[in-house]
Each structure stands twice: as C-alpha cells, then as structure tokens.
C-alpha positions as CSV (number, residue, x, y, z in Angstrom):
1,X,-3.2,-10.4,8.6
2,X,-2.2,-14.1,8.5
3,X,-0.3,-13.6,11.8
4,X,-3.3,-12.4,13.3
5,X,-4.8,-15.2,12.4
6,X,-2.5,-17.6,13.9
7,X,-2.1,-15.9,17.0
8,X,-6.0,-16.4,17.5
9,X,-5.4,-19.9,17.1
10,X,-2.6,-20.4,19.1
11,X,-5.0,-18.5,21.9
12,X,-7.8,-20.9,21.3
13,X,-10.4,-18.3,19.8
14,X,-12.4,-19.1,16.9
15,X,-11.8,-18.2,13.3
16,X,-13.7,-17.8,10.2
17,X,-13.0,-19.6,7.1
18,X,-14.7,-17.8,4.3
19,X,-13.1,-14.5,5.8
20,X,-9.7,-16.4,6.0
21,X,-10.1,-17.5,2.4
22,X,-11.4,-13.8,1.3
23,X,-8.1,-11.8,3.5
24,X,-5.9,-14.7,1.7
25,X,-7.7,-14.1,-2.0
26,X,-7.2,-10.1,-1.5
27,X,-3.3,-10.3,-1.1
28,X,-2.7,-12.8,-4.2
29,X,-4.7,-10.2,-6.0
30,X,-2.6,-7.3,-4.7
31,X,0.8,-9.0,-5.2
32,X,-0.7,-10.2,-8.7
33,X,-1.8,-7.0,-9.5
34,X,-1.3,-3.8,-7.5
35,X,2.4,-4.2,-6.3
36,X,3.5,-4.3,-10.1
37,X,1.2,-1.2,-10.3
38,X,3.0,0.6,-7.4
39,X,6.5,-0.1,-9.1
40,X,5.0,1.1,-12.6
41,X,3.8,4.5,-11.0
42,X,6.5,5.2,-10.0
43,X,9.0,4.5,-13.1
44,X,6.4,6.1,-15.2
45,X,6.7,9.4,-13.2
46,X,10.2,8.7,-13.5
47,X,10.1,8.8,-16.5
48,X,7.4,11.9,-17.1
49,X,10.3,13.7,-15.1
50,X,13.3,12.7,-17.7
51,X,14.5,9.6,-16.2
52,X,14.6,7.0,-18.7
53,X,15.6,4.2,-16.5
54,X,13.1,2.2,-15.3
55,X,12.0,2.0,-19.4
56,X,15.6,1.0,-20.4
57,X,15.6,-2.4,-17.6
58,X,12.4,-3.0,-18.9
59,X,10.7,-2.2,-15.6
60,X,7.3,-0.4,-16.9
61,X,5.4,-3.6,-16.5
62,X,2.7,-4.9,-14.8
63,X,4.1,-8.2,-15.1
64,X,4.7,-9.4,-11.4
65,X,7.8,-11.4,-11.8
66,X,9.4,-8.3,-12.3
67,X,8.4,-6.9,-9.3
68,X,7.6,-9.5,-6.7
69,X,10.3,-9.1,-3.8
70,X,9.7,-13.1,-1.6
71,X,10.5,-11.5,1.6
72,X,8.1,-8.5,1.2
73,X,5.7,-11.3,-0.7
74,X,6.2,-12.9,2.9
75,X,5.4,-10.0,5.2
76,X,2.3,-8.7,3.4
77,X,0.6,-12.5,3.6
78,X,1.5,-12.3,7.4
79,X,1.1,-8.6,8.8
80,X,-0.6,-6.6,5.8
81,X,2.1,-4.8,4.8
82,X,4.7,-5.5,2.7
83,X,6.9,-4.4,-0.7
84,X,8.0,-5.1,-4.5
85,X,11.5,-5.2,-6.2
86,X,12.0,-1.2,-6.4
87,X,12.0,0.3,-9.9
88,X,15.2,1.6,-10.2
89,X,14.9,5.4,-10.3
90,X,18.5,7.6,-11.2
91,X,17.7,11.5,-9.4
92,X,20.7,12.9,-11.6
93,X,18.3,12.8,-14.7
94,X,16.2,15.2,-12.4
95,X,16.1,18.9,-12.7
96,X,15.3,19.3,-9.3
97,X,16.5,16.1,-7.7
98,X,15.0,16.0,-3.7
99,X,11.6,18.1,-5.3
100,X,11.4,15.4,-8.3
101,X,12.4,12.3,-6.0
102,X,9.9,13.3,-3.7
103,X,6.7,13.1,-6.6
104,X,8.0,9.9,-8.0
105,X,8.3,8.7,-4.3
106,X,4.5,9.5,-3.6
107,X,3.0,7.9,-6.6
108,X,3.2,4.7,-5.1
109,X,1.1,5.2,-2.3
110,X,-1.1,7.2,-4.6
111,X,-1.4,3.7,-6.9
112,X,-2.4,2.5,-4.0
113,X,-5.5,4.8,-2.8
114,X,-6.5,5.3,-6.3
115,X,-6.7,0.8,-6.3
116,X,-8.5,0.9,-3.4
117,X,-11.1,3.3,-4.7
118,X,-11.4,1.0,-7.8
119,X,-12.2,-1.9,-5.5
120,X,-14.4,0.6,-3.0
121,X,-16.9,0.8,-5.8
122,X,-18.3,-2.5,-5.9
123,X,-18.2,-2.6,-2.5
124,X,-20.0,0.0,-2.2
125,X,-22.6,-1.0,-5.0
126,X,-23.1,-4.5,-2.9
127,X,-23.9,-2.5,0.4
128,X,-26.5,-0.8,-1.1
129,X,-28.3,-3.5,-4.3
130,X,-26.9,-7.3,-3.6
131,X,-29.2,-9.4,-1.5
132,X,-27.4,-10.6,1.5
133,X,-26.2,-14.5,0.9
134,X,-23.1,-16.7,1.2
135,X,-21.7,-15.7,-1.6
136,X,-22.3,-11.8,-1.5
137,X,-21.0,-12.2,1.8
138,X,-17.9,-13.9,0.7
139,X,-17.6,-11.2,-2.1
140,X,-18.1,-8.4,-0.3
141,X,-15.3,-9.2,2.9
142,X,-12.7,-10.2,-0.2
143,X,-13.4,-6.3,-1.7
144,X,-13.1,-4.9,2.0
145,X,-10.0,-6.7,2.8
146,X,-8.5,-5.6,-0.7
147,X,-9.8,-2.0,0.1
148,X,-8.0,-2.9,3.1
149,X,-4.3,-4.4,2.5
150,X,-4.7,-1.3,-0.4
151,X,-4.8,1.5,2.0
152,X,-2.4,-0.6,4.8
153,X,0.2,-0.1,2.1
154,X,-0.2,3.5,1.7
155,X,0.3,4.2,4.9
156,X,2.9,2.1,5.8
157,X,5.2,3.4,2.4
158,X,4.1,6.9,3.7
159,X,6.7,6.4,6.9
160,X,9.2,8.6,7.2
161,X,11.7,5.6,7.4
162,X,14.3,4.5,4.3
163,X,14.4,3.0,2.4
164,X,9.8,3.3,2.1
165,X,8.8,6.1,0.0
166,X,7.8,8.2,2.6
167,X,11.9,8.8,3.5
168,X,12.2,10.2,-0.1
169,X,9.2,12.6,-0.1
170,X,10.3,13.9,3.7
171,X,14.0,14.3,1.8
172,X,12.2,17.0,-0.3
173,X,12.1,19.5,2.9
174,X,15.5,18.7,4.1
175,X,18.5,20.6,3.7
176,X,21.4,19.0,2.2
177,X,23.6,18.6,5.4
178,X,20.4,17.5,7.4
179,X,19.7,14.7,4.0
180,X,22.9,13.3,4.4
181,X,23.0,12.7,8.0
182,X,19.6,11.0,7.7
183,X,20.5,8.7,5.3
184,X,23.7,8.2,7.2
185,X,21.6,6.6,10.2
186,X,19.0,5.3,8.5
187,X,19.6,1.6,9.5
188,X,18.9,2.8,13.6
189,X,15.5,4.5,12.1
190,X,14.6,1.2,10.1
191,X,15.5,0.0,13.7
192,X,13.5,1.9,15.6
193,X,10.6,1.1,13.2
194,X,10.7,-2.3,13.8
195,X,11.2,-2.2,17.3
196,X,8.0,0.5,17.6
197,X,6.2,-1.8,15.2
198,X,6.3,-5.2,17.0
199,X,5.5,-3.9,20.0
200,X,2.6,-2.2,19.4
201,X,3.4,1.4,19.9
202,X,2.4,2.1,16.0
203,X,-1.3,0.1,16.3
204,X,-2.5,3.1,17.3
205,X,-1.9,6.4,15.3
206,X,-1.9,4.0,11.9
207,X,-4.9,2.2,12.4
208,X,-6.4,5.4,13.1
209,X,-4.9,6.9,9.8
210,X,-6.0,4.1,8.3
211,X,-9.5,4.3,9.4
212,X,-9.7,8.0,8.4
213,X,-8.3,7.3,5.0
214,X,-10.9,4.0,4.3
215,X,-13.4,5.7,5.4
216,X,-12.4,8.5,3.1
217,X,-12.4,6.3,0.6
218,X,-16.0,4.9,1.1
219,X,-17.2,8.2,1.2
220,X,-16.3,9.1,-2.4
221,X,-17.2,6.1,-4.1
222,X,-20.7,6.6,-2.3
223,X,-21.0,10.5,-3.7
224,X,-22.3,8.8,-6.8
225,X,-25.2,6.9,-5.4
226,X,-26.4,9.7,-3.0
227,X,-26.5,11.8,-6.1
228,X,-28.9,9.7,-7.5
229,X,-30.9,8.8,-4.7
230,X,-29.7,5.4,-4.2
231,X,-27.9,5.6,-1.1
C-alpha cells in the first residue's frame, strides 16, 4: 500500500492523489471499523463454543481502542496487511479443543469476506447507475481499495504461519505430537514468512488468491442486478 507508494516516488514515477487519499481513507475505515470486527468474531464464536473469556475482559466490542495493536496499525498503512490486539480465547473451555480453536480461528477472515462483500455492493451499484465524475471516481477507488485491504487480510490471516489464524485452523488436522513440534518452531516459520514475503516469492500465489477471491466477491454482489436486468 503506502510502501508502494513511496517506492514509486523514490523511483521518480508518478502518483495519483485522489487514489492516495481514497487507499489512505479505506485503512482508517478498516482499523476504525473492521479490525474490531475481526477480534469480535472471533470472541463471539468463542463464546457460542463455551468460552466465556473474551465477554469477561470486556473484549466483545467494536470499540477500536480495544483492539488497535500500533505495530500492526503500522504495517497495514504501509503493506496492506496487518493485525488487532488478539481477543483472548482459553481452548480448555472447548469440548473439542484443535476442532473448536480451528472455527473460532476462521471467523476472522470470514468477518473479513463477509466486510468486503458489504462494501462490494455499492461498488458494484456505481459501476452499473453513477455517472462517471470526480467524485464518483473518488468514491468508487475508496470502496475498491476497502474491498481490497478487506480481502488482503483474509488471506494473509489464512497463512499457515503462528501466531495468524490460519496456524490455528491447520492445528485442527494435526496430530498431537506433530501440534507440538509446530508450535515449538514456530518463530523459524514466522521467519521464513518474512523472509519469503519481502522478497517477493509470496506476490505471486497471493495476489492470485486474492484476485480469485475479489473477483468472487464481485460476482455475488452483481447476482442481484443481473437478476433484474440491470447488469
């Protein structure tokens, strides 16, 4: 995101403002807004799954002081992806802890899809009906790039990586022994991620994930105008 952004300057290429202002707009909105969201998912499921914890600290809140973490605030206004305070979650209130760790684990990035089909929809509305102006313009790149940073963070919480949620739900189909000794290295994987990251190796399968799954997402919030005959 941001970085992007000031690697094309340091370059010397050219920038736009409006769409600078719009990718800025989008992340205040998701740290405002959807990371609490993320958190709440998952101490609500939590909590549908008898762990009262997150409810006891007083973390079923969309309030974002609650949740907002200043080095993952950091990160998401510089690469597009970042992360919240965790909600703390206790597994031995689980009846089945890996299984139920693993669905608590994957509402997060499922907050996430379902917030970028909520923005998708006027998105979608102003492709098809608004006249094409400054301000639709400026409207319509602020609802893709929230669309956007949405489905970045679903992805990148889906890695199979701790301490993101996508370690927890790949716990789910681990034995015990093979759980422990994942966890045990886990700082050379969160290693490994970064290292794979940076350098470029993981452009390519996630932005094509991530294209797939936007695209997805477009596709369903345009069902209801081709039902009609508007689209």
């Amino acid at each position: 995101m941001i970085f992007t952004v000031i690697r094309t300057i340091m370059a010397g290429g050219r920038i736009d403002v409006l769409s600078v202002a719009a990718q800025v707009l989008a992340i205040v909105f998701v740290i405002l807004c959807v990371l609490p969201l993320h958190e709440l998912a998952h101490g609500w499921v939590a909590g549908k799954l008898g762990d009262p914890t997150a409810r006891l600290e007083r973390r079923l809140t969309l309030n974002p002081l609650a949740s907002v973490d200043p080095v993952g605030t950091v990160w998401l206004f510089l690469f597009g992806f970042g992360w919240a305070k965790p909600v703390p979650v206790n597994p031995r209130y689980f009846k089945k802890p890996k299984r139920d760790m693993a669905i608590v684990a994957a509402a997060g990035p499922i907050s996430n899809v379902l917030a970028a089909l909520v923005g998708a929809i006027p998105a979608t509305a102003m492709m098809l009906f608004a006249p094409y102006n400054g301000v639709t313009s400026f409207i319509f790149t602020l609802l893709n790039y929230y669309v956007t940073v949405n489905v970045t963070l679903a992805v990148f919480n889906l890695l199979p990586v701790p301490p993101l949620d996508g370690s927890r739900i790949l716990g789910a189909f681990l034995s015990d022994r093979a759980l422990e000794m994942y966890y045990r290295y886990q700082n050379i994987f969160v290693m490994v991620m970064f290292v794979l990251m940076f350098s470029g190796a993981f452009s390519g399968p996630l932005y094509v994930i991530e294209n797939w799954l936007t695209r997805g997402i477009f596709f369903v919030t345009s069902l209801p105008f081709k039902l009609f005959g508007a689209a």
